[in-house]
C-alpha positions in Angstrom: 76.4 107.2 112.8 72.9 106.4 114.2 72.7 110.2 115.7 71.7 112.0 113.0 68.2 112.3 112.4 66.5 115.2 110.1 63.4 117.1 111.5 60.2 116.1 110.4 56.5 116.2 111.7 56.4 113.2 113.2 59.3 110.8 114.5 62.7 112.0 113.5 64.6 109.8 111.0 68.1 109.2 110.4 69.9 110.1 107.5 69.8 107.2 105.4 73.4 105.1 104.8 73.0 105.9 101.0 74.0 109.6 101.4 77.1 108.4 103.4 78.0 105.7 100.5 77.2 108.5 97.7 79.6 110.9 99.9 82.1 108.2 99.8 81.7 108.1 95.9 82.1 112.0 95.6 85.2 112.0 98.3 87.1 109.6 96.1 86.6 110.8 92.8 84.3 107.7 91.8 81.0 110.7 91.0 81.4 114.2 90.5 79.9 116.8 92.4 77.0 117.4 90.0 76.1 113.7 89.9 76.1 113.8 94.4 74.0 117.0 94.4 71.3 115.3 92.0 71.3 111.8 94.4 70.9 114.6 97.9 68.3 116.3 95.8 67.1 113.0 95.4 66.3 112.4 99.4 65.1 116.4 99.7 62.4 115.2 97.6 61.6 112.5 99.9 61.3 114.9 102.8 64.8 115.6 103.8 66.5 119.1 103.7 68.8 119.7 101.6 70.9 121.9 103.9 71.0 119.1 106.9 72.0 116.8 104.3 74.8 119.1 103.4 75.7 119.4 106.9 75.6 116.1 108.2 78.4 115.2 105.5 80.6 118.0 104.7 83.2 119.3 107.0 83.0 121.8 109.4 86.7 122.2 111.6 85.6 124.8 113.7 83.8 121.9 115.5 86.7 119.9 115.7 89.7 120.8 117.5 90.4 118.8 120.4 93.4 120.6 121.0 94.4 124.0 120.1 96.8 125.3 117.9 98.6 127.3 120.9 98.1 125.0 124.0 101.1 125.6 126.7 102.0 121.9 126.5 103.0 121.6 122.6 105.1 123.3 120.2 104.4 123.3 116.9 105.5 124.9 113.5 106.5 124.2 110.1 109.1 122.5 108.6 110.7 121.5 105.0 112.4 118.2 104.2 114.6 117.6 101.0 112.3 115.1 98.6 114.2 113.9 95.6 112.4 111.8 94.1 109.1 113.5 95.1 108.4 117.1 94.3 111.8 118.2 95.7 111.1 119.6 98.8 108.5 118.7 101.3 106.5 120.7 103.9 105.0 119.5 107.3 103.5 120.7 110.3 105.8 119.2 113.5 104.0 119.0 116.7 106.5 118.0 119.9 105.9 118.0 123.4 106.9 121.5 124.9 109.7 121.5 127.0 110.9 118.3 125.8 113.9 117.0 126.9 115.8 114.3 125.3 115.1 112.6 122.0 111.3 110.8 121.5 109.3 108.5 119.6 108.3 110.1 116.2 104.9 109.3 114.5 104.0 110.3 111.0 100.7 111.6 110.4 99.5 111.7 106.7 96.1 113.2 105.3 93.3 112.3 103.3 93.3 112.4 99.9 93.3 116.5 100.1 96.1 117.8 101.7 96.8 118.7 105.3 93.7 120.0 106.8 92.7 121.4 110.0 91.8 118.1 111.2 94.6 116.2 110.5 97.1 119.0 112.0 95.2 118.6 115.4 95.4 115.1 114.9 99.2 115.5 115.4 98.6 117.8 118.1 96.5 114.9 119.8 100.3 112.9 119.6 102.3 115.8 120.9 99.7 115.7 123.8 100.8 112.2 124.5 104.3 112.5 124.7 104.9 111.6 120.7 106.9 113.9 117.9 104.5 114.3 115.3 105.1 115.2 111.7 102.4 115.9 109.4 103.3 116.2 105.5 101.2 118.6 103.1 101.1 116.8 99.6 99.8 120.5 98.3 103.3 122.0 99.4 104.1 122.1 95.7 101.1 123.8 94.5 101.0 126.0 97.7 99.5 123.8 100.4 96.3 123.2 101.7 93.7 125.9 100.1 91.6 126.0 103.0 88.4 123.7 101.9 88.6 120.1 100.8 86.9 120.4 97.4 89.6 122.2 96.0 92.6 120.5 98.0 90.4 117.2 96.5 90.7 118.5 93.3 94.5 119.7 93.5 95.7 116.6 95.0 94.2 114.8 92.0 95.8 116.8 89.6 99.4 116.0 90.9 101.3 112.8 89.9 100.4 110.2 92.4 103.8 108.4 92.7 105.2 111.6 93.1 103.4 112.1 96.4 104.2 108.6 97.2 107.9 109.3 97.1 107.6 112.9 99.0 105.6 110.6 101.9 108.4 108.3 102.2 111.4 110.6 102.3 109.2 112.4 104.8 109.0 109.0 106.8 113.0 108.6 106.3 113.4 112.4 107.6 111.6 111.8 110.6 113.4 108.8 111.6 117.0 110.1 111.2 115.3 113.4 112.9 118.1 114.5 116.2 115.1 114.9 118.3 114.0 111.7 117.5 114.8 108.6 119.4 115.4 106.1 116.1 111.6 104.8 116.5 109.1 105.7 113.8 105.4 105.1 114.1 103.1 105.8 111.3 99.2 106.8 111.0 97.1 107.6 108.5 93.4 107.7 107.3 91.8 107.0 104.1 94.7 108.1 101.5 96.7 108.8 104.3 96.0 104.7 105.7 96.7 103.6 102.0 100.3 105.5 102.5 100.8 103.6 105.9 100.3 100.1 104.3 102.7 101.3 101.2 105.3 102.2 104.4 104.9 99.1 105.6 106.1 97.6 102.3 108.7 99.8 101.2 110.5 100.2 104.6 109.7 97.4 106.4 112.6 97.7 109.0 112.5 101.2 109.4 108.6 101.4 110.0 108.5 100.3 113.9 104.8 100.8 114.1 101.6 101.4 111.3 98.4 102.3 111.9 96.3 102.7 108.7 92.4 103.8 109.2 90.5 102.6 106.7 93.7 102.3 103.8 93.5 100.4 101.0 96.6 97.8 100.6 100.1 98.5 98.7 100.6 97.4 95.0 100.1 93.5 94.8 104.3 93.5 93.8 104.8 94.9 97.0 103.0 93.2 99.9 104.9 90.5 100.8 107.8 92.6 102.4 105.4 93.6 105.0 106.1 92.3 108.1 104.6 94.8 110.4 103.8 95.7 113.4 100.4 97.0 112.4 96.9 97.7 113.7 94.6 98.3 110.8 91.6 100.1 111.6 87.8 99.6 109.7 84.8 100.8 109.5 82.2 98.3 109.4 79.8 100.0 106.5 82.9 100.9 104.3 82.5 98.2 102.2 84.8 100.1 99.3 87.7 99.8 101.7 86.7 96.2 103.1 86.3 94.0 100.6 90.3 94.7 100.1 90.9 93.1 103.3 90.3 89.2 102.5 93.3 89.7 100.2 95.4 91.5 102.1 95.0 89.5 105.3 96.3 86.4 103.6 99.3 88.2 102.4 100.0 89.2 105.7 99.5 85.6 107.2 101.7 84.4 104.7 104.4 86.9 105.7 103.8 85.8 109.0 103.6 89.3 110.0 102.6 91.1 113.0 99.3 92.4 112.8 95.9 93.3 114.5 92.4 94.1 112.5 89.9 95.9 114.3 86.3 96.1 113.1 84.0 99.2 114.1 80.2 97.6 113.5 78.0 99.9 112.4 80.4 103.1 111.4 81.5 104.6 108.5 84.6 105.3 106.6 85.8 108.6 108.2 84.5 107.8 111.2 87.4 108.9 113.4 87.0 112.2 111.7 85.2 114.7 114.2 84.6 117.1 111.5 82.0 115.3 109.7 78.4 113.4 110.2 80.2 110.3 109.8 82.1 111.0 113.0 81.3 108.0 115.2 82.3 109.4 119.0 82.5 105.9 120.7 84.0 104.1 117.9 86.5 106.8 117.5 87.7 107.2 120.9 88.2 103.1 121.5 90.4 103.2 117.9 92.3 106.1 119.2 92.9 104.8 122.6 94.1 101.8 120.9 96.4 103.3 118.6 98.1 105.4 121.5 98.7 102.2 123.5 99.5 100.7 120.2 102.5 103.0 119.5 103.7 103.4 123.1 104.1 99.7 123.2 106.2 99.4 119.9 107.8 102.7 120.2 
């Protein structure tokens, strides 16, 4: 994140690493909104704007999609999966190879902590690009899906009963593997809330789960860990010291399981930083962890 500099007279200057950590803070619920805009206010006093503040850390998926929504070699569309002891019924955008012929390896794809956005669906279109099924779960689906900015799918997917979406992410994982077009092999990905779900897989359904790849997750319930046995390749940003400092724990767990594992740690990047929809996007960084987790499922799956 060394590429964003704000306009001054003079030498530019980056952005400095508190607005990414305070953006962190408001993501996750740990400030509100008010208390973010004061601390941004904060660094527009010292000579920043405001607006490239703004912009350098919220959103913006038109500048995102690596792969569009219609490209000739995917199909994708929506589709519901019975949930019952989640919300009921779950809701997911599937993204397959076009033309596919014979069954293939599947790979769930969950969210952020605020439903299924436009980056995460082209995420799974990045999978169908490489030969994968992908499924990607809304967690909004009972209170209508995504709403079409992250503030208020934040705010909605705060609202609803956490273990609730737990379950509706595993019976999602289960639908997938038992999927027809599937070829019994189930890979898992997920970033932020969506890497906390992958490491909850990985505990839950240990020998159904043939491949994890949380980005930047936090751990499963202490009660749950040792079932983990892997295969996973966990994926960090080197400045996301929220995330990080769960790892010490974690690893020992997973040493004690004698699990299969891999730990990769992006110096200098953010939490997020796969996401090329925001000023935390690290290009580099990203690419090399995605690279990885392609070869990464192709081998296990």
């Amino acid at each position: 994140m060394h590429d964003l500099e704000q306009p001054s007279k003079g030498a530019p200057r980056p952005i400095p690493q508190e607005a990414f950590d305070w953006y962190d803070e408001y993501a996750h619920g740990l400030i509100d909104r008010r208390t973010f805009m004061s601390r941004l206010s904060g660094l527009a006093a010292a000579g920043f704007a405001l607006s490239t503040l703004t912009a350098a850390l919220m959103p913006n998926y038109a500048e995102a999609e690596q792969v569009s929504f219609n490209d000739p070699d995917i199909n994708a569309r929506y589709q519901t999966f019975p949930s019952p002891k989640g919300h009921g019924e779950g809701r997911g955008y599937w993204a397959a190879p076009a033309g596919l012929e014979g069954p293939a390896s599947t790979v769930l794809v969950v969210h952020e902590n605020r439903g299924l956005n436009p980056y995460v669906k082209d995420v799974a279109r990045r999978l169908a690009k490489a030969g994968f099924i992908a499924f990607a779960p809304d967690a909004l689906h009972p209170l209508g899906g995504y709403p079409g900015n992250d503030d208020e799918g934040r705010s909605m997917q705060r609202s609803m009963d956490r273990a609730k979406i737990e379950e509706d992410f595993i019976a999602a994982a289960s639908y997938l593997d038992g999927h027809p077009a599937g070829n019994g092999k189930l890979g898992a990905v997920g970033f932020c809330f969506g890497g906390y779900i992958v490491n909850l897989l990985a505990a839950v359904m240990p020998d159904q789960l043939d491949a994890g790849v949380p980005f930047y997750g936090t751990p499963a319930a202490e009660e749950l860990r040792g079932a983990v046995k892997g295969p996973l390749m966990l994926q960090f940003g080197g400045l996301d010291k929220r995330v990080n400092d769960t790892w010490p724990d974690y690893k020992a767990v997973l040493d004690a399981n004698g699990a299969d594992y891999v730990a990769h740690f992006y110096e200098g990047v953010n939490h997020g930083f796969h996401n090329d929809s925001t000023g935390r996007y690290a290009p580099e960084e990203a690419e090399l962890a995605w690279s990885r987790t392609v070869e990464f499922f192709r081998e296990h799956l």
